[in-house]
Backbone as ProteinMPNN parsed JSONL, in Angstrom:
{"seq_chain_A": "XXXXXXXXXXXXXXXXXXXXXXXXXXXXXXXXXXXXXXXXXXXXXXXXXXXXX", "coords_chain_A": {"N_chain_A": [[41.888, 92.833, 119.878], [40.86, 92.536, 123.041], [39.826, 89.809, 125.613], [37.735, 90.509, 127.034], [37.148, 92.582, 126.288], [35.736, 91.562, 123.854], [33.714, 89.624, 125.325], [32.371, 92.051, 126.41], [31.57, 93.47, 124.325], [29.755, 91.435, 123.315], [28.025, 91.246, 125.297], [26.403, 93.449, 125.82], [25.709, 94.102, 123.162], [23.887, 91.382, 122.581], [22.069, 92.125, 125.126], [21.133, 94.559, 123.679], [19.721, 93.206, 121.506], [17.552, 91.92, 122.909], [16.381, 94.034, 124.467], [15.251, 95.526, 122.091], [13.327, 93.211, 121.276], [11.721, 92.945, 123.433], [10.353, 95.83, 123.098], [9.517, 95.612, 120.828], [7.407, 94.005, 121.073], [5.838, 94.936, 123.454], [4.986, 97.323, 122.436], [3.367, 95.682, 120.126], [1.076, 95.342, 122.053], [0.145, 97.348, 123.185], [-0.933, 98.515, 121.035], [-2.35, 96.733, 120.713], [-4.79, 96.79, 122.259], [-5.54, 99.141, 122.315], [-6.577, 99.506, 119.49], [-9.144, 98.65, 120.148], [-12.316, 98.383, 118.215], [-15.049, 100.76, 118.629], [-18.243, 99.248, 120.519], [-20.427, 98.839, 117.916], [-23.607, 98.056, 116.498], [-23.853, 96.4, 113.096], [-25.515, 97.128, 109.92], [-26.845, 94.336, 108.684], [-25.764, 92.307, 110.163], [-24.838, 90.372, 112.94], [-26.098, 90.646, 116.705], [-24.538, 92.487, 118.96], [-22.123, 91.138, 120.769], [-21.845, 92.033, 123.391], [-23.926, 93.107, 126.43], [-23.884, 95.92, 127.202], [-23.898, 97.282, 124.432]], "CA_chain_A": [[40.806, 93.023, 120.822], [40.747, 91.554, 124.548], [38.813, 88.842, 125.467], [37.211, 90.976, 127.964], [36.404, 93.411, 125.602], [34.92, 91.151, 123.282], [33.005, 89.803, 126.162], [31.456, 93.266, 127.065], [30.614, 93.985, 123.547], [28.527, 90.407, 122.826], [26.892, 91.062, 126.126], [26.213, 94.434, 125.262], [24.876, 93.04, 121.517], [22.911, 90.567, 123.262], [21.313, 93.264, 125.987], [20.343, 95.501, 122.691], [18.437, 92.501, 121.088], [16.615, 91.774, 124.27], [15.344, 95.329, 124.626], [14.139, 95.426, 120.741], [12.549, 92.51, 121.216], [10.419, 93.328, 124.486], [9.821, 97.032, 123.017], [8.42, 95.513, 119.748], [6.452, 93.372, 121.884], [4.935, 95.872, 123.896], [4.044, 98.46, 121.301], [2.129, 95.145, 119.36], [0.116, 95.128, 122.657], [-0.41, 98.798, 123.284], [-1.444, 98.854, 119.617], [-3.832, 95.837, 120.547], [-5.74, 97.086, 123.613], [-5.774, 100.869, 122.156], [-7.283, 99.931, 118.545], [-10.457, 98.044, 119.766], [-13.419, 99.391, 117.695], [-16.306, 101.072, 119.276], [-19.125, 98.364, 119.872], [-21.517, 98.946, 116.954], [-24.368, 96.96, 115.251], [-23.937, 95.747, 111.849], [-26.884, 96.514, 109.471], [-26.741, 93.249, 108.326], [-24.972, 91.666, 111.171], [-25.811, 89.278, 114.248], [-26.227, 91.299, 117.405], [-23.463, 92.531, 119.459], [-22.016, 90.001, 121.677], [-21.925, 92.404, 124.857], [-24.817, 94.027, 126.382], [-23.807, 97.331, 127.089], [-23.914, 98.042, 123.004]], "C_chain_A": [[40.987, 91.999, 121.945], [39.894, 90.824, 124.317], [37.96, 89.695, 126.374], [36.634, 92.239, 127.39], [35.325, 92.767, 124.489], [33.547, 90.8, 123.793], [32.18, 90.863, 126.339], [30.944, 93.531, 125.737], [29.794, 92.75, 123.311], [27.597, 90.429, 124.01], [26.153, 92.558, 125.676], [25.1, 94.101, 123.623], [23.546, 92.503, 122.207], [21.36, 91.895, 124.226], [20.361, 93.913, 124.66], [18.863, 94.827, 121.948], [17.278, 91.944, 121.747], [15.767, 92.886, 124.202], [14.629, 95.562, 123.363], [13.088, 94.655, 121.013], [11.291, 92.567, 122.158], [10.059, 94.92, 123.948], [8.779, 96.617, 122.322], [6.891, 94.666, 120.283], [5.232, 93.949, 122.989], [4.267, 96.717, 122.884], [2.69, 97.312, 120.339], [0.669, 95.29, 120.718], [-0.509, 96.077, 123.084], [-1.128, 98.674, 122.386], [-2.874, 98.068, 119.876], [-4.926, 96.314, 121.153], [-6.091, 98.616, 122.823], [-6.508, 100.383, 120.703], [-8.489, 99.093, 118.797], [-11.952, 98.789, 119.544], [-14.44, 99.627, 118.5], [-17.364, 99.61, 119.399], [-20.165, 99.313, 118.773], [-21.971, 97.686, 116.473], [-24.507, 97.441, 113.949], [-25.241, 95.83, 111.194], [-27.747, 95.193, 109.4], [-26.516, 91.979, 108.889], [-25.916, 91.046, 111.834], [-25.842, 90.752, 115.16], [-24.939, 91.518, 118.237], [-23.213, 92.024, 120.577], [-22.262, 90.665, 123.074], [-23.211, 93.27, 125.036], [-25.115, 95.315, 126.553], [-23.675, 97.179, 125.753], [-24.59, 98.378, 122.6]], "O_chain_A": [[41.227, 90.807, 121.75], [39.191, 90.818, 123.306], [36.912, 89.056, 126.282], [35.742, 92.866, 127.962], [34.251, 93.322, 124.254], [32.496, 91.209, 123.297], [31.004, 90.514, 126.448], [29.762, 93.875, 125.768], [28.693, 93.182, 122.97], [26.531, 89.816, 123.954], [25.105, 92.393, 125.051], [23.891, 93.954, 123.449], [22.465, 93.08, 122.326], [20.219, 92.231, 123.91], [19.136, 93.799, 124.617], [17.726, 95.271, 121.794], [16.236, 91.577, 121.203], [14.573, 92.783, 123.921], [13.424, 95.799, 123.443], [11.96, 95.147, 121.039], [10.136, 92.318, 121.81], [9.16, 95.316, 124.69], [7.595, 96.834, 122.583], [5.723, 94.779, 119.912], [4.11, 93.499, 123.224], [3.063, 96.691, 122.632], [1.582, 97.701, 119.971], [-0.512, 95.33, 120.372], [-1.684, 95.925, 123.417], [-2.306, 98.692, 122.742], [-4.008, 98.401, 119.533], [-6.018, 96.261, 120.587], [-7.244, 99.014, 122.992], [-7.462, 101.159, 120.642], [-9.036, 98.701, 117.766], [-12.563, 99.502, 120.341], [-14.824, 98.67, 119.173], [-17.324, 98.854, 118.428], [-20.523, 100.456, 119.057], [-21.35, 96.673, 116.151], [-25.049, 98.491, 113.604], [-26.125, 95.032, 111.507], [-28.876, 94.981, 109.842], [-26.855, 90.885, 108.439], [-27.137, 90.989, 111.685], [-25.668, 91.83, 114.593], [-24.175, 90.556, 118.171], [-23.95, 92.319, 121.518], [-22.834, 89.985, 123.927], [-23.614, 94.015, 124.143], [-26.168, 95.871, 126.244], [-22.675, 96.464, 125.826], [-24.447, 98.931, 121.51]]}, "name": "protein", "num_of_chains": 1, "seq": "XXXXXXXXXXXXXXXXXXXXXXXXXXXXXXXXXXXXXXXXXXXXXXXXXXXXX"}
């Protein structure tokens, strides 16, 4: 193997673990913003911190 091929595949490598890493990173934050629960009050509960609820 060239050095110039090795080169292109560890940048290549590299590039792939970059893009995993910002995908997984996005989808945790999609996931965050998209599962926040309805406001509701808690039988039991305090009151709900915002006042539209």
């Amino acid at each position: 193997m060239t050095p110039a091929r090795q080169r292109s595949l560890a940048l290549a490598g590299a590039a792939a673990v970059v893009a995993a890493f910002v995908a997984a990173n996005v989808h945790l934050v999609v996931t965050a913003v998209a599962s926040q629960p309805a406001c509701t009050a808690l039988p039991d509960g305090p009151a709900p911190a915002r006042r539209s609820c």
